[in-house]
C-alpha positions as CSV (number, residue, x, y, z in Angstrom):
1,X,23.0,-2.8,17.0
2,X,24.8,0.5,18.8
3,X,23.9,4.1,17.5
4,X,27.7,4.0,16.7
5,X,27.1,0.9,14.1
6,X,23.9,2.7,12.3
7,X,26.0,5.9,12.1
8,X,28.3,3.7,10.1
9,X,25.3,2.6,8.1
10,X,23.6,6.0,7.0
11,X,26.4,6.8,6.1
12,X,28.2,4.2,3.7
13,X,25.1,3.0,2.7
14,X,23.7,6.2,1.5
15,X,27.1,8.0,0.6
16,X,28.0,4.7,-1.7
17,X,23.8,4.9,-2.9
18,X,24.8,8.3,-4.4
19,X,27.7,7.3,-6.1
20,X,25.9,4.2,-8.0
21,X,22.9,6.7,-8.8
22,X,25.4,9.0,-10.2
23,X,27.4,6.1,-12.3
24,X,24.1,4.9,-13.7
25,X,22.7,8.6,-14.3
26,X,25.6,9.7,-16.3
27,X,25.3,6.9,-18.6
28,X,21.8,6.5,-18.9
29,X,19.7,9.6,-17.8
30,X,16.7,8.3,-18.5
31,X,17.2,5.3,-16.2
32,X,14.8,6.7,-12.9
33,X,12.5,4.1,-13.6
34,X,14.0,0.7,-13.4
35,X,16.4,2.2,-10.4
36,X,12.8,2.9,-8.6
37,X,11.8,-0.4,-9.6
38,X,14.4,-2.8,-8.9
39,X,14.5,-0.7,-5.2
40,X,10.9,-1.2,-4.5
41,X,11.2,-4.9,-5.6
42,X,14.0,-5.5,-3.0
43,X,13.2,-3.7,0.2
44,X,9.2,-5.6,-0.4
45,X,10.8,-9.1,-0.8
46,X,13.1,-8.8,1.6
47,X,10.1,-7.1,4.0
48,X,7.8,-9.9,2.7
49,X,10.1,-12.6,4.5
50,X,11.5,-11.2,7.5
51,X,8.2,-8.8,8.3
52,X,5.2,-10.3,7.4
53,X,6.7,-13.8,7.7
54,X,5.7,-14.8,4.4
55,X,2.1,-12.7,4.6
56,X,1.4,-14.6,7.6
57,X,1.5,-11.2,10.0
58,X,-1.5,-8.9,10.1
59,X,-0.8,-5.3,10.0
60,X,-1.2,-3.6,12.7
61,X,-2.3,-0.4,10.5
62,X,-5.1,-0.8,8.3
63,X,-4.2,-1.3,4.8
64,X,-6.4,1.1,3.3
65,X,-4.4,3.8,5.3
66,X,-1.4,2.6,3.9
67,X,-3.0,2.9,0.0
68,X,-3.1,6.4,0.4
69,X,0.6,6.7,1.9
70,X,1.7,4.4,-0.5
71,X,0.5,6.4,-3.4
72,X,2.1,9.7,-2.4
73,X,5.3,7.5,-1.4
74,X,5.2,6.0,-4.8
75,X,4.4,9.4,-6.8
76,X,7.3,11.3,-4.8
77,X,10.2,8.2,-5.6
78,X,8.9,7.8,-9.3
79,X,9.3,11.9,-9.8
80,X,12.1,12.2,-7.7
81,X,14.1,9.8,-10.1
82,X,12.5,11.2,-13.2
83,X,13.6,14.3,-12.9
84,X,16.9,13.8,-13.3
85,X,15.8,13.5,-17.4
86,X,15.2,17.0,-17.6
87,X,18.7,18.3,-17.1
88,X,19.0,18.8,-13.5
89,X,22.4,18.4,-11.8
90,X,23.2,15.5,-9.0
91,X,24.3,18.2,-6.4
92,X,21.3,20.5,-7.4
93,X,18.8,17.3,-7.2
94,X,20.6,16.7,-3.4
95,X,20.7,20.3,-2.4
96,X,17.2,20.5,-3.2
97,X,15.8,17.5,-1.9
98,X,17.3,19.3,1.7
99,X,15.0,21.6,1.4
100,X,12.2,19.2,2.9
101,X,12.1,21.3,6.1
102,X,10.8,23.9,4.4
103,X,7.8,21.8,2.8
104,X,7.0,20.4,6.2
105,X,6.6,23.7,7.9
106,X,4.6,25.4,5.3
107,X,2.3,22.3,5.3
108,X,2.4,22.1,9.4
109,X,1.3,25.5,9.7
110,X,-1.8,25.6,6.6
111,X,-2.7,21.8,8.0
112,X,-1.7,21.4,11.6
113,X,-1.8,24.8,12.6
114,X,1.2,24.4,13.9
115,X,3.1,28.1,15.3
116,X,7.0,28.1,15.8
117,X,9.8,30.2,16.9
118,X,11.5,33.3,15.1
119,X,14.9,31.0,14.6
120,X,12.7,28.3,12.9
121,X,11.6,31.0,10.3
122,X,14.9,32.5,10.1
123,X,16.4,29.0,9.1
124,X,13.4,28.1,6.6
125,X,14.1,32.1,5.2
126,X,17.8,30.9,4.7
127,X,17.6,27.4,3.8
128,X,15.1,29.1,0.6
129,X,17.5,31.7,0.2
130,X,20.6,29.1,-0.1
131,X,18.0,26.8,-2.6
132,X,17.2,29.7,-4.6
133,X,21.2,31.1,-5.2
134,X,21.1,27.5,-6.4
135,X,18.7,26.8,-8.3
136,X,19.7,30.5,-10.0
137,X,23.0,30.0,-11.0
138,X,22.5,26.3,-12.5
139,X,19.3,28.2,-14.7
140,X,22.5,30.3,-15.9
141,X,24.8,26.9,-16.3
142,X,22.0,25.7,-18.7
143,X,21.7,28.7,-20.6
144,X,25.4,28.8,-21.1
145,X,26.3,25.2,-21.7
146,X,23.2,25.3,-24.7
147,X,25.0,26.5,-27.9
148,X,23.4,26.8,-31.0
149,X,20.0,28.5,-31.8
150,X,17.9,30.8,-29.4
151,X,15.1,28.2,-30.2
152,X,17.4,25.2,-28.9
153,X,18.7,27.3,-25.8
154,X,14.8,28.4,-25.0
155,X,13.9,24.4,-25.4
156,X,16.8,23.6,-23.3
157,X,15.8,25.8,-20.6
158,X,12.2,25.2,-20.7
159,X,13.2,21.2,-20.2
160,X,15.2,22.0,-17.1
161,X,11.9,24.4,-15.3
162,X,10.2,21.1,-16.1
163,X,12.9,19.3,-14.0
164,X,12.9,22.0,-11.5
165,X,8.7,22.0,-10.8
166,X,8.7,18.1,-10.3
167,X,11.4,18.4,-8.0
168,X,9.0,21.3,-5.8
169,X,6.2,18.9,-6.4
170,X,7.7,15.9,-4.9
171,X,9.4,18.3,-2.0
172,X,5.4,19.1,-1.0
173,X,4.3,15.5,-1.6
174,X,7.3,14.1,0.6
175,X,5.8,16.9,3.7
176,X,2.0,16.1,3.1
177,X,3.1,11.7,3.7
178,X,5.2,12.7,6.6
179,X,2.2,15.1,8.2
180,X,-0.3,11.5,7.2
181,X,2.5,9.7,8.7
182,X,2.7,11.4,11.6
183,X,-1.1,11.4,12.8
184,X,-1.4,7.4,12.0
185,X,1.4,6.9,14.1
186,X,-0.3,9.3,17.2
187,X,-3.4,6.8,16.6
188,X,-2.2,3.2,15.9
189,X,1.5,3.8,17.5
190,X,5.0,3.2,15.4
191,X,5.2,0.7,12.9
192,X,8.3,1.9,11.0
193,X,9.0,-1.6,9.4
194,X,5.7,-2.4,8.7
195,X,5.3,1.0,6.6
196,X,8.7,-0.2,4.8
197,X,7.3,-3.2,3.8
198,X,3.6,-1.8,2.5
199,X,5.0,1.4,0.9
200,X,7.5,-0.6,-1.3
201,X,5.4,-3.6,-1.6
202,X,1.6,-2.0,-2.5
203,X,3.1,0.5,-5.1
204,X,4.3,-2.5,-7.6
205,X,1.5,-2.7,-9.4
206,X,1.7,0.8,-10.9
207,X,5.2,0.3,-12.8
208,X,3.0,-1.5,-15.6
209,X,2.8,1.8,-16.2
210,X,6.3,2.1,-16.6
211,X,6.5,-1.5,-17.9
212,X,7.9,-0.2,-21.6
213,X,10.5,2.5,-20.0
214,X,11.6,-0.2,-18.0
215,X,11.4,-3.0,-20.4
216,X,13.6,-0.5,-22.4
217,X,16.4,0.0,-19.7
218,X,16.9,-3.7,-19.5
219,X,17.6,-4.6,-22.5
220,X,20.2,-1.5,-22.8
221,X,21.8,-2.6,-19.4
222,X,22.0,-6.0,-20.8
223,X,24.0,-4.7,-23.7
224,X,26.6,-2.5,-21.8
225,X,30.7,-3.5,-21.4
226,X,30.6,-6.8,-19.6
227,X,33.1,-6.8,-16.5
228,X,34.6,-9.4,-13.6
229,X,32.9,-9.6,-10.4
230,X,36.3,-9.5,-8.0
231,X,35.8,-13.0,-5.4
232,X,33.5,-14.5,-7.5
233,X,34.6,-14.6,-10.6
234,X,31.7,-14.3,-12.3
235,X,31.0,-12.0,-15.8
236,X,27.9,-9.5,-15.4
237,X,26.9,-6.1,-17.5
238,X,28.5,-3.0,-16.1
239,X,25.1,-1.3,-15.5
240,X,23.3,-4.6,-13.9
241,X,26.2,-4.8,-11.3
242,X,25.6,-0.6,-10.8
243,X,21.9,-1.6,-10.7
244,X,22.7,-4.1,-7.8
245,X,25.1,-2.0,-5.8
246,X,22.1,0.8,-5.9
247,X,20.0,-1.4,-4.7
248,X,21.9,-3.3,-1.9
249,X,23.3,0.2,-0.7
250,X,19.5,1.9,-0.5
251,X,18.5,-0.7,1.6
252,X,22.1,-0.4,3.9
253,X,20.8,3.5,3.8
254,X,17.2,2.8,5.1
255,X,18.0,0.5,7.7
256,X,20.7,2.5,9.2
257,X,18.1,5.5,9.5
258,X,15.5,3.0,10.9
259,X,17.8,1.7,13.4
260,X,19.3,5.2,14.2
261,X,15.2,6.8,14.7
262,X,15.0,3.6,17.1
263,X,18.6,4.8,19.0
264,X,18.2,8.1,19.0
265,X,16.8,11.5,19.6
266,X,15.2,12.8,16.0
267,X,17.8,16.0,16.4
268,X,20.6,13.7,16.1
269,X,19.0,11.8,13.2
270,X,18.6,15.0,11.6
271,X,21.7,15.4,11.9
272,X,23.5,12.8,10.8
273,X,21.3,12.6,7.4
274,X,22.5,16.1,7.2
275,X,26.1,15.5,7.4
276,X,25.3,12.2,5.2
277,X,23.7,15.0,2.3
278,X,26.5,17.5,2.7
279,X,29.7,14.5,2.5
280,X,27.7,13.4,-0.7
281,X,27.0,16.4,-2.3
282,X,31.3,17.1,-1.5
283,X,31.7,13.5,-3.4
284,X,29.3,14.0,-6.2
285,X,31.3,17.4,-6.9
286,X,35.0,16.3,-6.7
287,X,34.7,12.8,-7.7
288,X,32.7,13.2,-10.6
289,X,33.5,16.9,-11.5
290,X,30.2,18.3,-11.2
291,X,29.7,21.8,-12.6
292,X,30.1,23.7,-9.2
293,X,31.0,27.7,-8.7
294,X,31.6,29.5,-5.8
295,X,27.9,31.0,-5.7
296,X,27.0,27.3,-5.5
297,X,29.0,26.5,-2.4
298,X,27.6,30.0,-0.7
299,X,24.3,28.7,-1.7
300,X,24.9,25.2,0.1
301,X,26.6,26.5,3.2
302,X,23.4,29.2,3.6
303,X,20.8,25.7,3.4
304,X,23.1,23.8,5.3
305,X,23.8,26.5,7.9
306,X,19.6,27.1,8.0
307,X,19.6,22.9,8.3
308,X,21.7,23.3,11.9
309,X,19.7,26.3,13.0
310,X,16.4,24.5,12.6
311,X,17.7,21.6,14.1
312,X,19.1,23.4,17.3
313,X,22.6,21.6,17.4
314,X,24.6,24.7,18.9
315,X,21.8,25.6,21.8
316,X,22.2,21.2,22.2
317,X,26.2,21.6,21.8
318,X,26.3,24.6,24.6
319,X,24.2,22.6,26.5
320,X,26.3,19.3,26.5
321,X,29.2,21.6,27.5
322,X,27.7,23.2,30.3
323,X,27.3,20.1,32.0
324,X,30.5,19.0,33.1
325,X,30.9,22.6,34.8
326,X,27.7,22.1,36.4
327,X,29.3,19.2,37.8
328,X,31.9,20.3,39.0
329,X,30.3,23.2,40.9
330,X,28.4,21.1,43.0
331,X,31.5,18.6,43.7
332,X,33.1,21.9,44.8
């Protein structure tokens, strides 16, 4: 498969992933926990058959190195999806979530040591500054959309800086398993299917924990408006065939990046999932009317804008167009 056809991928399968999220979100908020777990449960079976040939394969990492990954991969997907209970907003839980760049310097810098240039801090300062005009104005939304006592509004608000620290937690988790990532992959080389199989596939276990919220969600999705399957025919809750479309589309979503990180140079996967963010977040908003004002769409552009700036797209664009008039010099 072409770069081209896992272009096509990302960004279907993740744009169509939000959509689903968002349908099942808005009718049940508190439904993080099955989504997580009815994900995990595909992407390990389907991994468990066409990776480890039916547990025959051997990992080429050592699976006590992927426990630990596995347990921050697990704690950031779980609190990722369970934040969405304490009143935070699709497009602020996308915008957000972009500010992973800024989680992976800090943590490169205090762990790696890592030193960068003055237009990788200027994009980090703006990418915060466009997360923070956010986050801001959708603190004001809550305040504004609670009506009735102080002590409701204060509850209300205190429920969302819940919301809004599990979100920040997560964002540091998510940098602290890329930096473990990234130094088992310098010493046992890139298994990126592999760790897609044992980081969806190890976690399972620990939604027993979540057995009762989950147990919960399935018999409420079983009782939601029952509609026709188009082709087939067949009669299936409105939620369970959401549920499925999720699923089917996270997996479209995470192949397509796999097979783009195995086409590709990492700036252009960065760039694509950035597009990929931005086209959703555009979606999530018109589509579904999202609460949206024009501080939040200055706020988006700045991260978005610090996103391409990090990433070095216009010094890679000027480059690309220098080249054909380098050409044609020396033909001259």
């Amino acid at each position: 498969m072409g770069p081209f056809a896992a272009i096509v991928l990302v960004f279907v399968g993740c744009c169509s992933n939000v959509v689903s999220l968002e349908l099942l979100v808005r009718e049940f908020p508190g439904c993080g926990n099955i989504v997580t777990f009815a994900q995990f449960v595909f992407i390990a079976l389907e991994g468990f058959i066409f990776e480890t040939n039916f547990g025959r394969k051997k990992p080429a990492i050592p699976v006590s190195n992927y426990v630990i990954m596995v347990t921050m991969f697990f704690t950031v997907s779980v609190i990722n999806n369970y934040a969405l209970n304490f009143n935070i907003a699709m497009p602020l839980h996308m915008i957000f979530r972009s500010g992973s760049l800024i989680a992976n310097m800090i943590l490169g810098i205090i762990i790696l040591k890592k030193r960068y240039s003055a237009s990788k801090y200027l994009s980090i300062a703006l990418i915060s500054a466009g997360i923070f005009i956010c986050t801001i104005m959708s603190a004001r939304q809550v305040n504004v959309a609670t009506e009735g006592s102080e002590e409701q509004g204060f509850y209300a608000f205190m429920h969302w800086l819940i919301g809004i620290a599990m979100l920040t937690f997560a964002l540091l988790m998510s940098a602290r398993m890329g930096i473990f990532q990234e130094t088992l992959y310098k010493e046992y080389g890139k298994h990126s299917k592999e760790a897609l199989f044992y980081n969806h596939c190890l976690p399972l276990p620990g939604f027993l924990l979540l057995a009762t919220d989950i147990y919960n969600h399935c018999v409420h999705f079983s009782q939601s408006t029952p509609v026709v399957i188009p082709v087939i025919g067949a009669t299936m809750p409105i939620m369970w065939l959401y549920l499925l479309i999720n699923v089917i589309t996270q997996y479209v979503c995470i192949r397509g990046v796999f097979i783009l990180t195995t086409e590709c140079a990492s700036l252009t996967v960065t760039l694509v999932v950035t597009l990929r963010k931005f086209l959703s977040l555009i979606f999530s908003i018109l589509y579904f009317r999202n609460p949206f004002t024009a501080w939040h769409w200055v706020g988006t552009a700045v991260v978005f804008l610090g996103t391409l700036l990090y990433t070095e797209v216009w010094s890679s664009v000027q480059a690309a167009l220098r080249r054909p008039d380098d050409k044609e010099k020396k033909a001259e």
